[in-house]
C-alpha positions in Angstrom: 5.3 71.7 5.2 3.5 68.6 6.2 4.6 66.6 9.2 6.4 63.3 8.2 4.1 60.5 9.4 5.0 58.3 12.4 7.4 55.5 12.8 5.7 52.2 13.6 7.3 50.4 16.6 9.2 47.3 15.4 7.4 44.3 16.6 8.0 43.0 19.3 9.9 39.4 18.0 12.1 41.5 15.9 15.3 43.1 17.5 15.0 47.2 17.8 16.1 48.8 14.7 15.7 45.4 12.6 13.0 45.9 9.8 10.9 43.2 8.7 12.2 40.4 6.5 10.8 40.9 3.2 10.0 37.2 2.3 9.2 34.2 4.2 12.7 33.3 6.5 11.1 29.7 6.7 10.9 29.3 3.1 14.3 27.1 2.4 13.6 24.4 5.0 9.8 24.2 3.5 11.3 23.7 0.1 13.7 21.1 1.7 10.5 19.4 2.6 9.1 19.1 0.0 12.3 18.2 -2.0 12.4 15.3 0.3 8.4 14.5 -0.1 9.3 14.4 -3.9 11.9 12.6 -3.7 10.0 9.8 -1.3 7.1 9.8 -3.9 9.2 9.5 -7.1 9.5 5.9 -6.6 6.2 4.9 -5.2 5.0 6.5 -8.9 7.4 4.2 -10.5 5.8 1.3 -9.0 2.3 2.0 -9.6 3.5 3.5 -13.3 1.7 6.7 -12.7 1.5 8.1 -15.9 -1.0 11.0 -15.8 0.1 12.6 -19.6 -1.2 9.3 -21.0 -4.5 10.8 -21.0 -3.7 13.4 -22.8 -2.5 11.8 -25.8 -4.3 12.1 -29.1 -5.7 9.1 -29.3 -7.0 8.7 -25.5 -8.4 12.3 -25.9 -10.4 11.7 -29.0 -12.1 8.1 -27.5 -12.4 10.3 -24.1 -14.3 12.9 -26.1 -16.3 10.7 -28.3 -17.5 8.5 -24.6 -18.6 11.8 -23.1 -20.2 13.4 -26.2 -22.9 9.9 -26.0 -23.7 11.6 -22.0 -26.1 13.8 -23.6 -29.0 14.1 -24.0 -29.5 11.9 -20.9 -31.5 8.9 -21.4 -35.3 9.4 -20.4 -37.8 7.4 -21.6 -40.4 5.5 -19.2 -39.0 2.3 -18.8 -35.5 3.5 -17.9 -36.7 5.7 -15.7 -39.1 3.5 -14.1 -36.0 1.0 -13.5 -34.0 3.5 -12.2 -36.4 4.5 -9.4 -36.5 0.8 -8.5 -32.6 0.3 -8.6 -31.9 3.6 -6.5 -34.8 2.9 -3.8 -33.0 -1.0 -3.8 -28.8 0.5 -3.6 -30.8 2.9 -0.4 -32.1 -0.3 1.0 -28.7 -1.7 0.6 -26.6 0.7 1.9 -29.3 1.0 5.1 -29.8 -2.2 6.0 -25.8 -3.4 5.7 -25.1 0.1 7.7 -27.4 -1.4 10.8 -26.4 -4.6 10.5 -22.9 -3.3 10.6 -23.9 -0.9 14.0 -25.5 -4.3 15.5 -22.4 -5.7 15.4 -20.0 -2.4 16.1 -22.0 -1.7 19.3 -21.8 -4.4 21.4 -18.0 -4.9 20.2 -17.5 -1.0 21.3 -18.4 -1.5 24.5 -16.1 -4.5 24.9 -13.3 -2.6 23.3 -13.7 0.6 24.9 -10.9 0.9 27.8 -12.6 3.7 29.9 -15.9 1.1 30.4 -14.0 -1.3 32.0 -14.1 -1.2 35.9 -10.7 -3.0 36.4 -9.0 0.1 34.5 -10.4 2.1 37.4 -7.0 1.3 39.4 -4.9 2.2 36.5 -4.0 -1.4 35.3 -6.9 -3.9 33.7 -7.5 -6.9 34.9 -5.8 -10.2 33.0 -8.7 -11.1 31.6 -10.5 -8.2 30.3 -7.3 -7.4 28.7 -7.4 -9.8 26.7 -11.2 -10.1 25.6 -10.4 -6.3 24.7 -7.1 -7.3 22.7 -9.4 -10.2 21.0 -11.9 -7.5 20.2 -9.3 -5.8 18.6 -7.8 -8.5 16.5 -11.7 -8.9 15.5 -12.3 -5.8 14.1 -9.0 -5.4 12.4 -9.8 -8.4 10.3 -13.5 -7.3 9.5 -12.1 -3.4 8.3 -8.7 -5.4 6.5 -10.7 -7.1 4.1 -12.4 -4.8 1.3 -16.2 -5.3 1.0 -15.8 -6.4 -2.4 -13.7 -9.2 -1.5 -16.5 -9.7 1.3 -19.1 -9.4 -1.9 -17.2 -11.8 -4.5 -17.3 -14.6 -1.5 -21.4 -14.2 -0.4 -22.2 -13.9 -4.1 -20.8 -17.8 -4.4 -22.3 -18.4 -1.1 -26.3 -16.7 -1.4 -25.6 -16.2 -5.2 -26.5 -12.5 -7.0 -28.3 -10.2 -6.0 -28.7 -7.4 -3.1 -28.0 -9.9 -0.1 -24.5 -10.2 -0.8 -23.7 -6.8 -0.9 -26.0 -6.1 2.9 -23.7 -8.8 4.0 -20.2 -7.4 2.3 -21.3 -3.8 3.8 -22.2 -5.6 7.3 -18.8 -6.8 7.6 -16.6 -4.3 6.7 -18.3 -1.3 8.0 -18.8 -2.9 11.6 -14.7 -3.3 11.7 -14.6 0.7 10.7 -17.2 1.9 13.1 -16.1 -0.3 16.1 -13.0 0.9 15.4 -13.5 4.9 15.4 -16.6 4.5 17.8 -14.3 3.5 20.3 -11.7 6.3 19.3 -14.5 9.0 19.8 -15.5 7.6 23.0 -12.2 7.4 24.8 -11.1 10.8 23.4 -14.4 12.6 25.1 -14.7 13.5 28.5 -14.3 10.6 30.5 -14.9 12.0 34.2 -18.3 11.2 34.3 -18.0 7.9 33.2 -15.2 7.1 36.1 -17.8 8.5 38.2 -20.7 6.4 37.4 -18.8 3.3 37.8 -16.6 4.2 41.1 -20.0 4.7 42.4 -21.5 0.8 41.3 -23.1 2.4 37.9 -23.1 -0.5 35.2 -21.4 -0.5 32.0 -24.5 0.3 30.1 -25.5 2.8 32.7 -22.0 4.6 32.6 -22.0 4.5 28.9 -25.7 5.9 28.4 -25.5 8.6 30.8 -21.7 9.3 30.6 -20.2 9.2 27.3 -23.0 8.8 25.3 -24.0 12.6 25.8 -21.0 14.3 25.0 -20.3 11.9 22.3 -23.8 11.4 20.4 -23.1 14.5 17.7 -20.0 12.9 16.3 -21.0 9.6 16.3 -24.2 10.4 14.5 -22.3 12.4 12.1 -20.0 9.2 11.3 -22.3 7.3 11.2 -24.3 8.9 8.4 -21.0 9.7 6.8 -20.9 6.2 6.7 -23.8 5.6 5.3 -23.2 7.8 2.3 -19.7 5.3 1.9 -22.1 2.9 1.5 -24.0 4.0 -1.1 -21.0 4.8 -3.0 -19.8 1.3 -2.1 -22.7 -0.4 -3.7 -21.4 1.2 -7.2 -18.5 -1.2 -7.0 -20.4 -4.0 -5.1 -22.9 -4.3 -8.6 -20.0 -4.7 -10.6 -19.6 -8.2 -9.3 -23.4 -8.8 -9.2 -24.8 -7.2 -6.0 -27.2 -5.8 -7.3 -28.7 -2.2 -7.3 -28.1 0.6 -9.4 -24.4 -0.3 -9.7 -25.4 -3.2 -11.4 -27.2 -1.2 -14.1 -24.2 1.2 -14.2 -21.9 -2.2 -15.5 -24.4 -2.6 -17.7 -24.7 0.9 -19.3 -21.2 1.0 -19.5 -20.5 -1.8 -21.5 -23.1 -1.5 -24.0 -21.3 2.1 -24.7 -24.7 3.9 -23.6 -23.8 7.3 -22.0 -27.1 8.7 -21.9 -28.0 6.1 -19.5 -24.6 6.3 -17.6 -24.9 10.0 -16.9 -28.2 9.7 -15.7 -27.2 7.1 -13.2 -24.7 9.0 -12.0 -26.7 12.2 -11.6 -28.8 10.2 -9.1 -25.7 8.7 -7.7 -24.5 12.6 -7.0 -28.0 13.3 -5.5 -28.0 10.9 -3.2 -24.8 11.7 -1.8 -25.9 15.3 -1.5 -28.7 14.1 0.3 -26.7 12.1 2.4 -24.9 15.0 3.1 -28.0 17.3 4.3 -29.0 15.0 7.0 -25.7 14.8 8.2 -25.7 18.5 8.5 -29.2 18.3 9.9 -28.7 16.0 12.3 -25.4 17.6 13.6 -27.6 20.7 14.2 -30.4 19.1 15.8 -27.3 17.3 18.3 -25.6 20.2 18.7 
């Protein structure tokens, strides 16, 4: 007769002789959780009268289906391409130049902001006065990221009047409240010894910050920082809806004359340059890595 196979040793959290629960012990304070999560939600959808089956009403579905049907075949002709090359290479110039305006201003702010920079904070507590630059710094960029670039866009369009301007400004000012903001999160949350070294030793601030956070930091700010840029691409969709300029401007256009051909070609580019946006993020985190 053949042998009867060997018991398997209980592991070792469950009590000798105990078998193995047969379903997840944990699952009646998950569901409780997630009760509660539902129950929290339920009114916030209230409020915002979330009402998803909407779209799937007869009606909605049919003028859905009819919009799509009109995104092929894409538009293609010369001209419209020809004005789509010029409206992509303008959103890029957009989105790049409000993205370094945006680290001219983040930098310098960083640095103020950035608690393991300052030599008072070397004894623990910082001095009265740095303190409160830093808190001012704070206050600063809280305002900038608080107030949505198309706000920032509706008010330079009335100042500089239509066009791309007003959108490199709108980008400017938001996005150098975000990347002061995380910039100084990814600095003090890197290895700081070397830093404290530099400046017990009489390294400057610009000294300590080049040669002691700057190294162990570069990959993920890099990597933000093009991630960034790709949110400003996408920004400068919504930015030409209120006459910034670029392709987003053309979009709005499109959209109200009903033309899908032209719509889903804009968009397709809108997709690639994201994508792109994405491969030299990658790239770059290789090359820093």
């Amino acid at each position: 007769m053949p042998s009867a196979p060997p018991l398997q040793p209980a592991p070792a959290h469950l009590p000798a002789g105990r078998a193995a629960p047969d379903r997840d012990p944990a699952w009646l304070g998950r569901l409780a959780w997630l009760s509660l999560c539902a129950v929290l939600l339920w009114p916030l959808g209230v409020a915002t009268e979330f009402r998803p089956w909407v779209l799937l009403e007869p009606d909605n579905l049919r003028m859905s289906g009819r919009f799509i049907a009109t995104f092929w075949p894409l538009a293609h002709d010369g001209e419209f391409l020809l004005m789509v090359a010029r409206e992509t290479w303008r959103t890029v110039a957009m989105a790049t130049a409000g993205i370094t305006l945006a680290l001219v201003l983040a930098v310098p702010l960083t640095l103020v902001n950035t608690r393991v920079l300052s030599v008072s904070a070397l004894s623990g507590r910082m001095a009265t006065l740095p303190a409160a630059v830093r808190q001012g710094v704070r206050w600063l960029l809280i305002v900038l990221r608080s107030i949505p670039e198309l706000v920032w866009a509706l008010v330079f369009v009335r100042v500089v009047g239509l066009g791309p301007t007003a959108g490199v400004l709108a980008i400017a000012l938001t996005y150098g409240g975000m990347l002061g903001k995380v910039y100084g999160e990814i600095l003090e949350s890197s290895e700081t010894h070397p830093t404290e070294t530099l400046l017990r030793n009489g390294s400057g601030r610009l000294q300590a910050f080049f040669y002691g956070l700057l190294p162990t930091s570069a990959a993920e700010l890099t990597s933000y920082t093009v991630y960034r840029w790709e949110c400003a691409i996408r920004s400068s969709v919504v930015l030409g809806f209120v006459g910034a300029g670029g392709l987003g401007q053309q979009l709005d256009n499109s959209m109200k004359m009903f033309n899908g051909g032209e719509v889903a070609a804009m968009l397709l580019v809108f997709m690639a340059l994201v994508a792109l946006a994405d491969r030299i993020s990658a790239w770059l985190r290789r090359a820093l890595g």
